[in-house]
N, C-alpha and C positions, 0 to 999 in steps of 0.2 A: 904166307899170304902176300900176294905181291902191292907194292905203294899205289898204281897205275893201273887203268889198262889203256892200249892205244886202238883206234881204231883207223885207216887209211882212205878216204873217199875217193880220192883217184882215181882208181883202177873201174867203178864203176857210177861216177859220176853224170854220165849218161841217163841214168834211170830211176827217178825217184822211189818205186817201187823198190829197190836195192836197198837206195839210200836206206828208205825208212827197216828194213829189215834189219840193215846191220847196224843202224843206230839202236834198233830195241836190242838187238840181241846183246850188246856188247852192255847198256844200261843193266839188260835185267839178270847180266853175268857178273857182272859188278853189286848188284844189289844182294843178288844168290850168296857170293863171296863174302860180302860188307866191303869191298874195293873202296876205298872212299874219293878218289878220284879217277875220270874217266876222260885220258886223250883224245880229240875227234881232228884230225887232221882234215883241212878242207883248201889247205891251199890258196896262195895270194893271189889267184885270178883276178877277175872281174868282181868277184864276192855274190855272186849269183849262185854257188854251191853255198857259201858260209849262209846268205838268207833264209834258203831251202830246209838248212838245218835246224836253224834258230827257231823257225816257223815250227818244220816239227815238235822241237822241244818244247814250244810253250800249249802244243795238245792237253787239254787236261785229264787225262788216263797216262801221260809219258811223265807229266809234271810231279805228279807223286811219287817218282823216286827220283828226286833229288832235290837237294837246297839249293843251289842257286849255279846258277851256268854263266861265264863270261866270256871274251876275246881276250887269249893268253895274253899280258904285258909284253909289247915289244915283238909280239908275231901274231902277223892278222892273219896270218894260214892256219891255224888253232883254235878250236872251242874246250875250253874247261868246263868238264862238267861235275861240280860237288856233290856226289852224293849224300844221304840220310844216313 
């Protein structure tokens, strides 16, 4: 069982629709597993993708798998997400 999983927004940052796909998927592949944390890579831009994210995450149907999400310590390109 691996510690993590990481997930890259990068590559398809362009499209919330994306976004939000591979945000669930990698969530409810983590929750499937019991992964108990979940890397979301977004990158020190403008923070216009880290918002996007956050936003999502505080949905409440996405909210329910997990305890509590932060901005890694020491890199704002990063969202931690804690799993249940």
């Amino acid at each position: 069982m691996p510690e993590k999983l990481t997930v890259d927004l990068h590559p398809i940052y362009r499209s919330d629709r994306d976004i939000a796909a591979a945000v669930r998927t990698v969530l409810f592949r983590a929750a499937g597993e019991k992964v108990p944390l979940v890397e979301i890579i977004v990158g020190k831009g403008s923070g216009k993708l880290r918002g996007r994210v956050l936003a999502m995450l505080k949905q409440p149907h996405v909210k329910k798998l997990y305890r509590r999400v932060e901005v890694a310590p020491g890199n704002d390109g990063m969202v931690l997400v804690h799993l249940k």
